[in-house]
Each structure stands twice: as C-alpha cells, then as structure tokens.
Backbone as CSV, one residue per row, in Angstrom:
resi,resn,N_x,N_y,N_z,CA_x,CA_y,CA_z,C_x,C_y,C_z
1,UNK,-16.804,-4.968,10.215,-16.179,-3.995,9.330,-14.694,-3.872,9.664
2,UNK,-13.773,-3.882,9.038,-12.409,-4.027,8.964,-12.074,-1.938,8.527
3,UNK,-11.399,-2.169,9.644,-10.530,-0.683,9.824,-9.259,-0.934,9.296
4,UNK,-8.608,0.050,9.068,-7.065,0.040,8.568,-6.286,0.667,8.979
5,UNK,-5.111,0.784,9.430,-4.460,2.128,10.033,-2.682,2.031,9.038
6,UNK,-2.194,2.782,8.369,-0.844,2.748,7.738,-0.030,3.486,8.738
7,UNK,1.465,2.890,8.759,2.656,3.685,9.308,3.608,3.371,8.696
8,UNK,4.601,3.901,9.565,6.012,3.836,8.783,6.328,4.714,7.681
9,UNK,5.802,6.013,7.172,5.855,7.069,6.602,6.775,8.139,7.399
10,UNK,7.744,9.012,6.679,8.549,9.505,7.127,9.300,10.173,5.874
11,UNK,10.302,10.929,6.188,11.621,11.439,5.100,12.372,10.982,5.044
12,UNK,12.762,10.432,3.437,13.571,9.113,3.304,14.345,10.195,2.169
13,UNK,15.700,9.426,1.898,16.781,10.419,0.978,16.358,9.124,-0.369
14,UNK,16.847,10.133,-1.305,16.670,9.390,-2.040,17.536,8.456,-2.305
15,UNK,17.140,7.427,-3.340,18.112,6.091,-3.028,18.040,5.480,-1.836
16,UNK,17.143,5.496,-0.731,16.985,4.676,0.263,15.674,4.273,-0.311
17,UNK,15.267,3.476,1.394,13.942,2.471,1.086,12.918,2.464,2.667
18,UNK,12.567,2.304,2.239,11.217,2.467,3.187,9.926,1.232,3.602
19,UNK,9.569,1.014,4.523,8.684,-0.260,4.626,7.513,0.691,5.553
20,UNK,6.632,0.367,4.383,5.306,0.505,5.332,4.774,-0.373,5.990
21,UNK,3.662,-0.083,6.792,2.842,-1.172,6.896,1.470,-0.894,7.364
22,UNK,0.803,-1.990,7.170,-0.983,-1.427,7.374,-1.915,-2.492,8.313
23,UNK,-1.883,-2.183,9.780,-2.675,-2.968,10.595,-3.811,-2.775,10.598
24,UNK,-4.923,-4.012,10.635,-6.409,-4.038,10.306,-6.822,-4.831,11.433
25,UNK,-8.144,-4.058,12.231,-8.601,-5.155,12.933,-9.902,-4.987,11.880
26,UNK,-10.589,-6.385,12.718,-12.005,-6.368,12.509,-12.015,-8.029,12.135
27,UNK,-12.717,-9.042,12.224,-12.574,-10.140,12.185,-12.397,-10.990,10.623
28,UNK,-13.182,-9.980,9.589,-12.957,-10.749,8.297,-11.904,-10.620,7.610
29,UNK,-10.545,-9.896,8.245,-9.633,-9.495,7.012,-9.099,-10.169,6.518
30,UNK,-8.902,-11.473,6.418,-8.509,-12.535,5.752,-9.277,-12.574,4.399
31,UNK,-10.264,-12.049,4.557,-11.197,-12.574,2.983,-11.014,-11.532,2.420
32,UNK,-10.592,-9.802,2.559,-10.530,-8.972,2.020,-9.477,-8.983,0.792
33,UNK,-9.615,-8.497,-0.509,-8.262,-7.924,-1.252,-7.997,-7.186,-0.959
34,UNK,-6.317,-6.460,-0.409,-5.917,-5.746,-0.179,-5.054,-4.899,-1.239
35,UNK,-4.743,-3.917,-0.953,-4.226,-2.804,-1.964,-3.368,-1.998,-1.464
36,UNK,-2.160,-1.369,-2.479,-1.676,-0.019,-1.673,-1.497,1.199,-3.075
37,UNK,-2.503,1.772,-2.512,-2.247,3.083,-3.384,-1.372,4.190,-2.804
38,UNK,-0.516,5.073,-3.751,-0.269,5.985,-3.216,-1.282,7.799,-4.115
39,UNK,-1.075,8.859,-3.497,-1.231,9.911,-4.042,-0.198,11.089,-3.832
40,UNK,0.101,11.922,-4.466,1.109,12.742,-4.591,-0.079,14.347,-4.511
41,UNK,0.545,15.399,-3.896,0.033,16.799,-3.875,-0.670,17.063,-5.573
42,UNK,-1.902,17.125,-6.066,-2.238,17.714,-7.259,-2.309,16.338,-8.188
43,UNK,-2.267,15.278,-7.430,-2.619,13.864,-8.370,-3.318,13.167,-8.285
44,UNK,-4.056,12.620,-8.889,-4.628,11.208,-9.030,-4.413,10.342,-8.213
45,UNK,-5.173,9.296,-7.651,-4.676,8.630,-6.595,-3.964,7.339,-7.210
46,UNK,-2.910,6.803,-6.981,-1.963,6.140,-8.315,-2.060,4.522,-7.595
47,UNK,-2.406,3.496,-8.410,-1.874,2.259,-7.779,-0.675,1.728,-8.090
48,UNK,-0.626,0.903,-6.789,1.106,0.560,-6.433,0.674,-0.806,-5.939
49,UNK,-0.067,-2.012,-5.736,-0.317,-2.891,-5.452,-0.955,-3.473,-5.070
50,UNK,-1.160,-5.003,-5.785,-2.521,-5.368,-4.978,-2.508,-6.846,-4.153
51,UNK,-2.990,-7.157,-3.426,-2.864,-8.214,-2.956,-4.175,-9.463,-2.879
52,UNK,-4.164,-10.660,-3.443,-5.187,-11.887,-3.197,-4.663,-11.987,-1.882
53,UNK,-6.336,-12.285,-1.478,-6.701,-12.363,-0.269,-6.736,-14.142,0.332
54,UNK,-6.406,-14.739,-0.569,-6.242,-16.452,-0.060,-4.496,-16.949,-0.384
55,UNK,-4.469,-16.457,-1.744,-3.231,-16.690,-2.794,-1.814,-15.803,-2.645
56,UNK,-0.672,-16.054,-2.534,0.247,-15.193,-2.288,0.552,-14.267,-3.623
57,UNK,-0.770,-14.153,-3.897,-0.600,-13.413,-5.350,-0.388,-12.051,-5.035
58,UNK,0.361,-11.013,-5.666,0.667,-9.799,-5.699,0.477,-9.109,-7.017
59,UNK,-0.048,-8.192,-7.480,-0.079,-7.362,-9.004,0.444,-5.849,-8.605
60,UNK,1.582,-5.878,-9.178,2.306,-4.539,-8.803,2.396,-3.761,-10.040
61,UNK,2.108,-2.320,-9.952,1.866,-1.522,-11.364,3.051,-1.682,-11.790
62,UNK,2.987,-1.532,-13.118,4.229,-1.817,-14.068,5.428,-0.739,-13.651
63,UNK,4.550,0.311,-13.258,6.122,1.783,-13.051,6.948,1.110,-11.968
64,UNK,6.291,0.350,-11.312,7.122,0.127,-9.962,7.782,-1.205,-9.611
65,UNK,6.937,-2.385,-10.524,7.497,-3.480,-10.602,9.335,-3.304,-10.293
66,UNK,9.977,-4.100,-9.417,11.421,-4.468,-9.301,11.707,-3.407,-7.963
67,UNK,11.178,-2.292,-8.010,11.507,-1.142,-6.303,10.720,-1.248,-5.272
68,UNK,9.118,-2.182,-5.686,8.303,-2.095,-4.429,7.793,-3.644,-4.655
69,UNK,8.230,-4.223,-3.054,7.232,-5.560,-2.853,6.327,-5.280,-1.732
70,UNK,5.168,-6.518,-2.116,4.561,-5.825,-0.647,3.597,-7.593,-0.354
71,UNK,3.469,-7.725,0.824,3.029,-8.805,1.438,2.217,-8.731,2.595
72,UNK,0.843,-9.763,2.483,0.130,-9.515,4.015,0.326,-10.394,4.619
73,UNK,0.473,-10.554,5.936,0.440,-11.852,7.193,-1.181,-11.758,7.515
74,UNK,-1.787,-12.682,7.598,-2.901,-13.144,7.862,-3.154,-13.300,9.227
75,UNK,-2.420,-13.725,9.429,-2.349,-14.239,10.838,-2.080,-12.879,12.195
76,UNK,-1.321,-11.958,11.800,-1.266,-10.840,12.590,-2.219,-9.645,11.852
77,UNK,-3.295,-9.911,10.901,-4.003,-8.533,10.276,-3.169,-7.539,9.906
78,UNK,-1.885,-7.902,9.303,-1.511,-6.921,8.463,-0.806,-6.951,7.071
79,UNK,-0.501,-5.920,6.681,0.148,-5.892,4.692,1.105,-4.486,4.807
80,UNK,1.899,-4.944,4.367,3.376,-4.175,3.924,3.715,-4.313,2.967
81,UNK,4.230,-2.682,3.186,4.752,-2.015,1.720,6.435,-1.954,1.972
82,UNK,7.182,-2.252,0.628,8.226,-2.078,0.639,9.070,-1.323,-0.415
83,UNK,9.917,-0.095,-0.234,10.266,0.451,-1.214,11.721,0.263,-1.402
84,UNK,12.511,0.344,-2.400,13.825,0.125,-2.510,14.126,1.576,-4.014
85,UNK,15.292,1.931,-3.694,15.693,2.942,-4.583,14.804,3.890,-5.023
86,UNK,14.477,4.566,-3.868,12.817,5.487,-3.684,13.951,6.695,-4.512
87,UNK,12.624,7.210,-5.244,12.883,8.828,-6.019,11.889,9.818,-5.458
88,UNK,12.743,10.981,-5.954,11.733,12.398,-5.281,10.296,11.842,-5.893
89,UNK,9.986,10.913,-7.048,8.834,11.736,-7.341,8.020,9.884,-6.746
90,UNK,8.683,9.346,-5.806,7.660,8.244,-5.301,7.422,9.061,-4.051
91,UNK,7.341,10.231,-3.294,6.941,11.227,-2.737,5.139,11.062,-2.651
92,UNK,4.429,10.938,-1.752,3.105,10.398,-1.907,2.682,10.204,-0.324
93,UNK,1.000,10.563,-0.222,0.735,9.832,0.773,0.500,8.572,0.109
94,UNK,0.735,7.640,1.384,0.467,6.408,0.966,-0.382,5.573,1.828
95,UNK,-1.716,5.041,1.165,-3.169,4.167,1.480,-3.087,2.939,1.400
96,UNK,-3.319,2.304,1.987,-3.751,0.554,2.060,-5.621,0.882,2.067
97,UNK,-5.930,-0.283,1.272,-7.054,-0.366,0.886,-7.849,-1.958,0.872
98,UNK,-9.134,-2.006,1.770,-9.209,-3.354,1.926,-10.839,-3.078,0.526
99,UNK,-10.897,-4.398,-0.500,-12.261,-4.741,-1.104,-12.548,-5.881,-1.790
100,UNK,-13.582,-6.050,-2.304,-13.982,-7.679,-2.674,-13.675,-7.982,-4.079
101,UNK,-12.600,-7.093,-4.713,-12.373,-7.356,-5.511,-10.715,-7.007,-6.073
102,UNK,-10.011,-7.916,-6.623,-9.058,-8.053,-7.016,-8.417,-7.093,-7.863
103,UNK,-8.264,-6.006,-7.714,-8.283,-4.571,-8.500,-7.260,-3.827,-8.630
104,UNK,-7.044,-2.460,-9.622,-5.911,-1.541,-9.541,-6.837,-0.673,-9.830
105,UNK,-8.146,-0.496,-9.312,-8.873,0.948,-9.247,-9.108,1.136,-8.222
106,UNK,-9.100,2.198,-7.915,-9.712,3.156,-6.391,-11.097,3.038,-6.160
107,UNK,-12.246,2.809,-7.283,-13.442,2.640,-6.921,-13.891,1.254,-6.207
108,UNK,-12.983,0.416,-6.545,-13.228,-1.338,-5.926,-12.793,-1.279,-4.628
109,UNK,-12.466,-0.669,-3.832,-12.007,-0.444,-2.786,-12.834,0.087,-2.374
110,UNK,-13.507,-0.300,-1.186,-14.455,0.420,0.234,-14.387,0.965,1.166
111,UNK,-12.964,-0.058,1.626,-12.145,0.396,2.992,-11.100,1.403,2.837
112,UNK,-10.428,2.484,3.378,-9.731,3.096,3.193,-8.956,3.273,4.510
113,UNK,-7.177,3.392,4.703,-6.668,3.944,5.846,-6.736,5.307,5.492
114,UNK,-6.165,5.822,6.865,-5.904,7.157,6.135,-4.832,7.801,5.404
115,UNK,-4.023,7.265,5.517,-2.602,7.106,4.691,-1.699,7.311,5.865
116,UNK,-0.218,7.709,5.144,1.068,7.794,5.936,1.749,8.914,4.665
117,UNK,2.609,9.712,4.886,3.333,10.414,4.138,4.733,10.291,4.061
118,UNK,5.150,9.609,2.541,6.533,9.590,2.341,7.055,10.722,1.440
119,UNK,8.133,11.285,2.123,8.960,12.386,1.572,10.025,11.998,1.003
120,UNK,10.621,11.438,-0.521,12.165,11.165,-0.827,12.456,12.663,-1.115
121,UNK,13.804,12.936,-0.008,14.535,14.699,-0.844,15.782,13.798,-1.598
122,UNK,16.120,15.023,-2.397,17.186,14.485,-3.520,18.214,14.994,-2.859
C-alpha cells in the first residue's frame, strides 16, 4: 500500500510561486496515477492535475493550464506541484492522490495525503 505525504505549503504573496511536493513510499508507486487536487475553506475538492503513471503525460484543469506544472520522478517516489503567478483565490489545501485510474475525479482516487496549506495574501 503506497502512503503519501505533501509539503512545501506555506504563505506565498501573491504573484509569487510555490512548488509542492508529494513523497510516497510503498513499493508499487510507479504503477499508480497520480493526482493533485486542491480544496479551499467551504469548497469542493477542485482538480489541478493528473499524472500517467508510465507516460510523461500530464492533464491539467483548464483554469490552471499555463500557472501550474507538475511532474513525478519515479525513481525517488515522488510528484510535484508547481505554481507560478499564484492568486488569493489559488488559496487551498493542497492533496496528491495516488489510483488506478487516469482521472480528474476525487472518487478514482484511493490513496490520499493529507494535504499541505497554501495561503496567497494580496
């Protein structure tokens, strides 16, 4: 079973950028799809990216396409998030999510970290 742990959450101004990242042990994480959702106080839990688990494929939600990339190393068990020209309202905890399927829903996902919390003030 593959654990997850996110960091690199903190108070960022706005117009800066931020890099998460999400270390996994457990021996299969190579075969997992990975994900990064975020959620905001009183929201929905929102996707922000997904990652193939063989393929350097990435599917990034359309709101965010061009401010957030994100990439896993295989080889060290982990996936990072990257933000550029962060706004108050990309404000969110933010989840990495390991599951067997190639997704932008929260239900395809099994594994959960527990998040990290990013603050942009204006």
């Amino acid at each position: 079973q593959v654990q997850l742990v996110e960091s690199g959450g903190g108070v960022v101004q706005a117009g800066g950028s931020l890099r998460l990242s999400c270390a996994a042990s457990g021996r299969a994480f190579s075969r997992y799809f990975l994900a990064w959702f975020r959620q905001a106080p009183g929201k929905e839990r929102e996707f922000v990216a997904a990652l193939d688990w063989s393929l350097p494929t990435v599917w990034y939600a359309d709101s965010l396409k061009g401010r957030f990339t994100s990439a896993r190393d295989n080889t060290k068990n982990a996936v990072y998030l990257q933000g550029v020209s962060l706004k108050p309202e990309d404000s969110a905890t933010y989840y990495c999510a390991a599951g067997d399927l190639f997704s932008n829903r929260t239900s395809d996902y099994s594994i959960w970290g527990q998040g990290t919390q990013v603050s942009v003030s204006s």
